[in-house]
C-alpha positions as CSV (number, residue, x, y, z in Angstrom):
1,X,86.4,127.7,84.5
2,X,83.3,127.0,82.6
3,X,82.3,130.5,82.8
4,X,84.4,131.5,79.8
5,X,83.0,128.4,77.7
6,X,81.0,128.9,74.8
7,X,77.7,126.9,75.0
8,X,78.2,123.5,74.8
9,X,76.7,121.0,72.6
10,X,75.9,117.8,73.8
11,X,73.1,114.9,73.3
12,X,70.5,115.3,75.2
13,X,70.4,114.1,79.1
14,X,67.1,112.4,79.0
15,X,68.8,108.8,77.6
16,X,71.3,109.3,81.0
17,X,70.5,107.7,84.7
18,X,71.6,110.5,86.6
19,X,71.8,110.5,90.3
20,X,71.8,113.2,92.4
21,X,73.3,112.1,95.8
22,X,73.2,114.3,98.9
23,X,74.4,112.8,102.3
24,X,72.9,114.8,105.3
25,X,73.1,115.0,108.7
26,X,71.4,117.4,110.8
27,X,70.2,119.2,107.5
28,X,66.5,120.1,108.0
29,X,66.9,123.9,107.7
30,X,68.1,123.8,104.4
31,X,67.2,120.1,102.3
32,X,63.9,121.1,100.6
33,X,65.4,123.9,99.3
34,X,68.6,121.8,98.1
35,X,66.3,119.2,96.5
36,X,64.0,121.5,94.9
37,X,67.3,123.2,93.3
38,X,68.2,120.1,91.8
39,X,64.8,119.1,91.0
40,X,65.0,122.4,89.0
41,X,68.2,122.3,87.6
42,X,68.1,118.3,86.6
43,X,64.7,117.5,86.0
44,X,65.3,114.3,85.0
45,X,67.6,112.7,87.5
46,X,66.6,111.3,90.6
47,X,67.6,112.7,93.4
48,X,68.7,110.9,96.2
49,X,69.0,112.0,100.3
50,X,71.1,109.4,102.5
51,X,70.4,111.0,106.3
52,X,73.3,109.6,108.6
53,X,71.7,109.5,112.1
54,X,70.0,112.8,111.7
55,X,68.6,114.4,115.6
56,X,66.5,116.7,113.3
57,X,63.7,116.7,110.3
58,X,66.5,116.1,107.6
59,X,64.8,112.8,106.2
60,X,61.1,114.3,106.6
61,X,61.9,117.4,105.2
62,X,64.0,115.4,102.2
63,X,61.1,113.5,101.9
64,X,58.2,116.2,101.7
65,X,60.4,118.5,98.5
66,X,60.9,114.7,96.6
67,X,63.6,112.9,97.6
68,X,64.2,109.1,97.8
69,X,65.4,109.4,101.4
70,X,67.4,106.2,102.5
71,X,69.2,105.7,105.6
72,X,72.8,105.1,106.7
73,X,73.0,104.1,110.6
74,X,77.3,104.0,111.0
75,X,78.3,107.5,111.8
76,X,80.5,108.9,109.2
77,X,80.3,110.4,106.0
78,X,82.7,108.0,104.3
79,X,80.5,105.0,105.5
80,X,77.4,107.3,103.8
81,X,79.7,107.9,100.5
82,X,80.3,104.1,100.1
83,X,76.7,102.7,100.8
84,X,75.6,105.5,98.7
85,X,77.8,104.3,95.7
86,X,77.1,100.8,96.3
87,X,73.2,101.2,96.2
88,X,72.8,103.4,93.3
89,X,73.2,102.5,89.7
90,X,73.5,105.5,87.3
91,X,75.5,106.7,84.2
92,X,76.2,110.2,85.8
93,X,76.3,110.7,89.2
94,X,76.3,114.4,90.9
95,X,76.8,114.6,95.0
96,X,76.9,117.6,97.2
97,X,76.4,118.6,100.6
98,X,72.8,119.0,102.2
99,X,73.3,122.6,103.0
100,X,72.8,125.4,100.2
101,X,75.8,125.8,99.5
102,X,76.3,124.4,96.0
103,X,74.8,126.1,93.4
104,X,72.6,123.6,91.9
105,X,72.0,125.5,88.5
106,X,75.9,124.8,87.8
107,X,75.3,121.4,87.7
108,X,73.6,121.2,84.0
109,X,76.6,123.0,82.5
110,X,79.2,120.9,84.6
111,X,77.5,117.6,82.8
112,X,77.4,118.9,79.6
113,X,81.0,119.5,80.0
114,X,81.6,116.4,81.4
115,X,79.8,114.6,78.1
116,X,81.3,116.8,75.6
117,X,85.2,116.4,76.6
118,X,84.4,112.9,77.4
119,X,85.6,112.4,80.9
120,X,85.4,110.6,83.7
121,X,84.7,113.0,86.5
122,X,84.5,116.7,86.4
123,X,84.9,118.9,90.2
124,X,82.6,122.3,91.2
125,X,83.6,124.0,93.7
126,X,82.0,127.0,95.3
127,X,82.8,130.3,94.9
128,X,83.9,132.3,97.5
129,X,82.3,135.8,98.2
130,X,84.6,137.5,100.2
131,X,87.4,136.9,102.5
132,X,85.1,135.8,105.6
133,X,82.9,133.3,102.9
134,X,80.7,130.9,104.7
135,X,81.1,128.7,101.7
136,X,84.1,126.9,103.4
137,X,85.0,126.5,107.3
138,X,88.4,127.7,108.6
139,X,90.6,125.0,107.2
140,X,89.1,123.7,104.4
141,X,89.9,125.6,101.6
């Protein structure tokens, strides 16, 4: 875990395309506050929200905290994943969900981490709180 890490040097992220990449649908309650995490967290990556046939404010709201909001008609989030990767060029890409429940201030250290031991993909997960966590739905552990 990257808790027990000693700080990590690492060259600095400004000279890296980094893309934030959150699919969404039906996310309006909570996207503005997911962007403006990341927004905090990574302020200099650019921060993308696909919205996959939202019934809801997902893309507005997106849109409003600062998001390049793009759209992805075929239902699915595997059809959202791959027009997501084939429309976005970065050096470092970051995705989670649209729902608050990532912890965007992790994601600095996970890059840095990621840079430093030179590899090619490095997994968060979230932390679970107790043993009726909302973090992850019966089953998906």
């Amino acid at each position: 875990m990257l808790d027990n890490l000693t700080p990590i040097k690492t060259p600095s992220l400004k000279n890296q395309r980094i893309a934030v990449l959150l699919p969404c649908r039906n996310e309006g309650l909570t996207i503005a506050q997911v962007v403006a995490g990341f927004q905090a967290a990574l302020p200099e990556a650019k921060i993308y929200v696909y919205d996959n046939r939202s019934t809801d404010n997902t893309a507005e709201q997106a849109a409003a905290a600062g998001a390049i909001v793009r759209y992805e008609r075929i239902p699915g989030k595997g059809n959202v994943v791959r027009r997501m990767f084939a429309d976005i060029e970065a050096d470092i890409y970051v995705m989670a969900d649209g729902d608050n429940t990532y912890e965007a201030p992790a994601v600095r250290r996970l890059i840095q981490f990621l840079l430093a031991q030179r590899l090619d993909m490095v997994v968060g997960a979230r932390r679970e709180t107790g043993k009726d966590s909302e973090a992850y739905r019966p089953g998906h552990r």
